[in-house]
Chimera marker file (.cmm) of the C-alpha trace (Angstrom):
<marker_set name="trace">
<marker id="1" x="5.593" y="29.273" z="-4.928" r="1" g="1" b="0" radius="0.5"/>
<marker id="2" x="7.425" y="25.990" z="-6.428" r="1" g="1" b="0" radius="0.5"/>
<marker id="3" x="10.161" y="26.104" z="-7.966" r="1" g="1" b="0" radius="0.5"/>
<marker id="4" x="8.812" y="24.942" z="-11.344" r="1" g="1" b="0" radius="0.5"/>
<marker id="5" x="4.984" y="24.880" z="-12.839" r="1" g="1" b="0" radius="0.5"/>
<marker id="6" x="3.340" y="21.880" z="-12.169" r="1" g="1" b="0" radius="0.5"/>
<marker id="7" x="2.204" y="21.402" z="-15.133" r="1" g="1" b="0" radius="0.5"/>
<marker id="8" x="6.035" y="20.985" z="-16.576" r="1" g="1" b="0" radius="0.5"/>
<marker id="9" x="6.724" y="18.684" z="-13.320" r="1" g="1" b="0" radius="0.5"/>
<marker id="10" x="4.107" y="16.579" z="-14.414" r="1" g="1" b="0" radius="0.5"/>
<marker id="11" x="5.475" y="15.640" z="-17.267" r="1" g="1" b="0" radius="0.5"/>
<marker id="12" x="9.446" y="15.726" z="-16.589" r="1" g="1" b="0" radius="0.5"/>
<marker id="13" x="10.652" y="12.525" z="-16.218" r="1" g="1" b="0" radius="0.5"/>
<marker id="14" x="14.272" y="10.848" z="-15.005" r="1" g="1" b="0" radius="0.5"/>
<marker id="15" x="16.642" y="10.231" z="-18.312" r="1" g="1" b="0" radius="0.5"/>
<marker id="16" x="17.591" y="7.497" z="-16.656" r="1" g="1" b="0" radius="0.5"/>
<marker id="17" x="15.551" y="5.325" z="-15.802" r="1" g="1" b="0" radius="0.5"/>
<marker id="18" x="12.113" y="7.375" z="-16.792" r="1" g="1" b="0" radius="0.5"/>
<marker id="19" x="10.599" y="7.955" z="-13.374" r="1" g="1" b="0" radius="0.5"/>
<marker id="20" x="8.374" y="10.232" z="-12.570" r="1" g="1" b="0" radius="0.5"/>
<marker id="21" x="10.332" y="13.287" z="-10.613" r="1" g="1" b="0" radius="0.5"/>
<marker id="22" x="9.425" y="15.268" z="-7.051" r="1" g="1" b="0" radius="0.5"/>
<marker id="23" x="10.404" y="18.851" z="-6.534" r="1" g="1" b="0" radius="0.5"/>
<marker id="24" x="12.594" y="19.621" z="-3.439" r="1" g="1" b="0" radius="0.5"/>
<marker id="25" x="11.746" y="23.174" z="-3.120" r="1" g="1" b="0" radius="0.5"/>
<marker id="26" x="14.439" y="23.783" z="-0.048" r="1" g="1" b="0" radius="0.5"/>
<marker id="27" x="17.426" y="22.209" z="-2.080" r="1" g="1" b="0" radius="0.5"/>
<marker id="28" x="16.050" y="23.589" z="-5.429" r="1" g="1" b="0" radius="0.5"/>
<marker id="29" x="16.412" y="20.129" z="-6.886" r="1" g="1" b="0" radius="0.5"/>
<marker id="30" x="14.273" y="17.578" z="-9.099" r="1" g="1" b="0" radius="0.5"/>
<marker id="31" x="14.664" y="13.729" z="-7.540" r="1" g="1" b="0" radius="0.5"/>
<marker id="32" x="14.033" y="10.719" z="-9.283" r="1" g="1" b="0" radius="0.5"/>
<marker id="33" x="10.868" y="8.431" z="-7.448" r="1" g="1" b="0" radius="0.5"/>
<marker id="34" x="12.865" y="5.165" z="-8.258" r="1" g="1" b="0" radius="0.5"/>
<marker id="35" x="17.170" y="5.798" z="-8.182" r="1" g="1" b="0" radius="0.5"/>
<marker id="36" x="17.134" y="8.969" z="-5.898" r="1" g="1" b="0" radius="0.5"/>
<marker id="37" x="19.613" y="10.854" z="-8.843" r="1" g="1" b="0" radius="0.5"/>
<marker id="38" x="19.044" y="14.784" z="-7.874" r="1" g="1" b="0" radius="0.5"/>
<marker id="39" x="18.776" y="17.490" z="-10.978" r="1" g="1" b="0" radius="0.5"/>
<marker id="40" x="19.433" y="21.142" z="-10.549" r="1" g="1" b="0" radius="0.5"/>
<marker id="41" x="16.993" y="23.713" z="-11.428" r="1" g="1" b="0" radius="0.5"/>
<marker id="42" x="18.557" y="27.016" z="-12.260" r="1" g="1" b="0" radius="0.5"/>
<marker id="43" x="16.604" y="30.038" z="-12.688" r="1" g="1" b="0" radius="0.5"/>
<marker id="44" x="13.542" y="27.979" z="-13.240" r="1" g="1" b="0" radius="0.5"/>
<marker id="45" x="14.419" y="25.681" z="-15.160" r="1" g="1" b="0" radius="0.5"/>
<marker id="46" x="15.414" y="21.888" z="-14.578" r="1" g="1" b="0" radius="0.5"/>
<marker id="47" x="19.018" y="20.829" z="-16.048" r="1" g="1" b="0" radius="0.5"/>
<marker id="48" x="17.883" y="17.087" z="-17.056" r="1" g="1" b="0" radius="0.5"/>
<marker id="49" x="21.130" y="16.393" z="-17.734" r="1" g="1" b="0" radius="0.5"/>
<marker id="50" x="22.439" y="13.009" z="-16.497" r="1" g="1" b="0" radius="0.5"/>
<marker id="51" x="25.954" y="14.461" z="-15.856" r="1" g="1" b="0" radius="0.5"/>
<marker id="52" x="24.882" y="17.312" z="-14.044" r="1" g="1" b="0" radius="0.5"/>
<marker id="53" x="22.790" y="14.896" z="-11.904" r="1" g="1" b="0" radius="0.5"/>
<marker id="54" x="23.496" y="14.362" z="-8.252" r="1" g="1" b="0" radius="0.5"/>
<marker id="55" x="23.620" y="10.881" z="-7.610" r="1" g="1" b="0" radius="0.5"/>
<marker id="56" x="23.332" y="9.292" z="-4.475" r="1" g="1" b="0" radius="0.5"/>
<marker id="57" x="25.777" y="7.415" z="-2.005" r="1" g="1" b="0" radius="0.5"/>
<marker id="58" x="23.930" y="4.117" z="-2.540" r="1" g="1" b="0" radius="0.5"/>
<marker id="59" x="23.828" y="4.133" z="-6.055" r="1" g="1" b="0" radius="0.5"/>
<marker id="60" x="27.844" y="4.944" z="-6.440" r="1" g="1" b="0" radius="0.5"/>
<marker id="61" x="28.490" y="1.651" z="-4.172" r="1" g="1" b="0" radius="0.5"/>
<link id1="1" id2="2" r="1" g="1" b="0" radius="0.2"/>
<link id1="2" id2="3" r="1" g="1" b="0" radius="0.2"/>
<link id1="3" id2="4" r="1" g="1" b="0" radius="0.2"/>
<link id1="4" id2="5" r="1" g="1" b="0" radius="0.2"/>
<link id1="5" id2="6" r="1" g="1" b="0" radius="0.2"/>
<link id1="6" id2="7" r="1" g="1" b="0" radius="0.2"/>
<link id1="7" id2="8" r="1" g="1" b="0" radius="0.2"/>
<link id1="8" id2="9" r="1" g="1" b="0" radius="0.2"/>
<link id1="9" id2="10" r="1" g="1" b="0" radius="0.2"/>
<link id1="10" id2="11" r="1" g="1" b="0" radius="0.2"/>
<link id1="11" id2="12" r="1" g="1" b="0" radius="0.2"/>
<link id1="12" id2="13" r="1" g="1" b="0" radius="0.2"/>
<link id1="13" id2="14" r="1" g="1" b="0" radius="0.2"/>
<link id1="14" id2="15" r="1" g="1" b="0" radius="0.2"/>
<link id1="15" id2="16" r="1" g="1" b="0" radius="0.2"/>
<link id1="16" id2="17" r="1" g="1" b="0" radius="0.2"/>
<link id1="17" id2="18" r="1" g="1" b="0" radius="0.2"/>
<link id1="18" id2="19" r="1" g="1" b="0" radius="0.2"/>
<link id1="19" id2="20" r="1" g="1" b="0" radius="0.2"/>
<link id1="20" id2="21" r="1" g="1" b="0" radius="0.2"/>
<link id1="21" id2="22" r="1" g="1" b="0" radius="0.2"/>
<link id1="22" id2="23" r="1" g="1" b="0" radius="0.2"/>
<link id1="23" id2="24" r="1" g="1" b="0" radius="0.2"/>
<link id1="24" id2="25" r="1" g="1" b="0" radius="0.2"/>
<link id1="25" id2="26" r="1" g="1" b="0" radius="0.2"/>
<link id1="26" id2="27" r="1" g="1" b="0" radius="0.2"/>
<link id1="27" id2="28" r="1" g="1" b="0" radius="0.2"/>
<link id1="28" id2="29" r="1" g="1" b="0" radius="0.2"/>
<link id1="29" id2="30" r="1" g="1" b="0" radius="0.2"/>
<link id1="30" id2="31" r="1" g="1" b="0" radius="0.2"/>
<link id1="31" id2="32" r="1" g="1" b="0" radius="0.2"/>
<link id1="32" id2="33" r="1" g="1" b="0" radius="0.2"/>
<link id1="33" id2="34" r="1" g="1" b="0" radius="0.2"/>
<link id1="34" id2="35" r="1" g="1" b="0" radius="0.2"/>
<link id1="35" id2="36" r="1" g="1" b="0" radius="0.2"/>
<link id1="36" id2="37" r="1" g="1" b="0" radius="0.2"/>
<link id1="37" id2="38" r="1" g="1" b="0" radius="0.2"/>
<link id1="38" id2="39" r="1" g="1" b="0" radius="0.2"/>
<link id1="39" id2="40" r="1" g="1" b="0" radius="0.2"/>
<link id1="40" id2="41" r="1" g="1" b="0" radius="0.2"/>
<link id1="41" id2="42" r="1" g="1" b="0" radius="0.2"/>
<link id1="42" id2="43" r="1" g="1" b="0" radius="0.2"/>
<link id1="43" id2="44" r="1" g="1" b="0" radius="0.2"/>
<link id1="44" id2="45" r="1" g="1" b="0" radius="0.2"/>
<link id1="45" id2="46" r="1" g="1" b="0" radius="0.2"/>
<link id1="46" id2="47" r="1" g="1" b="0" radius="0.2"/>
<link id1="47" id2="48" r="1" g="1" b="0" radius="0.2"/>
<link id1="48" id2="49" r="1" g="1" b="0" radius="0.2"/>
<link id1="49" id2="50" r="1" g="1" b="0" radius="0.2"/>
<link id1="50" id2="51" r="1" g="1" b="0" radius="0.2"/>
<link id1="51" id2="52" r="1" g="1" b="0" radius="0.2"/>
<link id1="52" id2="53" r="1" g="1" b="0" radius="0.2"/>
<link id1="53" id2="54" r="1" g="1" b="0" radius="0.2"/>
<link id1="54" id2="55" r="1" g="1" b="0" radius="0.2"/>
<link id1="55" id2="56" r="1" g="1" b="0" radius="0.2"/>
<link id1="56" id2="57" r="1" g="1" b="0" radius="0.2"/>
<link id1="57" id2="58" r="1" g="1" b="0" radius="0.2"/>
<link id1="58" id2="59" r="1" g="1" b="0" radius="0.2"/>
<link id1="59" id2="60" r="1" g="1" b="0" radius="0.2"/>
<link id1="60" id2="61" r="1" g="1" b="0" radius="0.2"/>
</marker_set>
């Protein structure tokens, strides 16, 4: 089971730079195709928050 429907994945995109998004089911995260930035999904449903957003080591350099 995934950790959100496709059909909302599908459309979800990154607030920051509007990407397209792939679920990491193991991490129960949403990442960003283009700047890697990692959203929590709690309960279901995706915190597209930019704040809340993990970002990674490369793009804090």
């Amino acid at each position: 089971m995934s950790i959100i429907k496709k059909e909302l994945l599908d459309i979800l995109v990154c607030p920051v730079d509007k990407n397209p998004l792939k679920a990491l089911e193991k991490e129960m995260k949403l990442e960003c195709s283009s700047c890697g930035r990692k959203y929590p999904v709690k309960d279901g449903i995706p915190v597209m928050l930019i704040d809340a957003a993990e970002i990674p080591k490369k793009a804090k350099e």
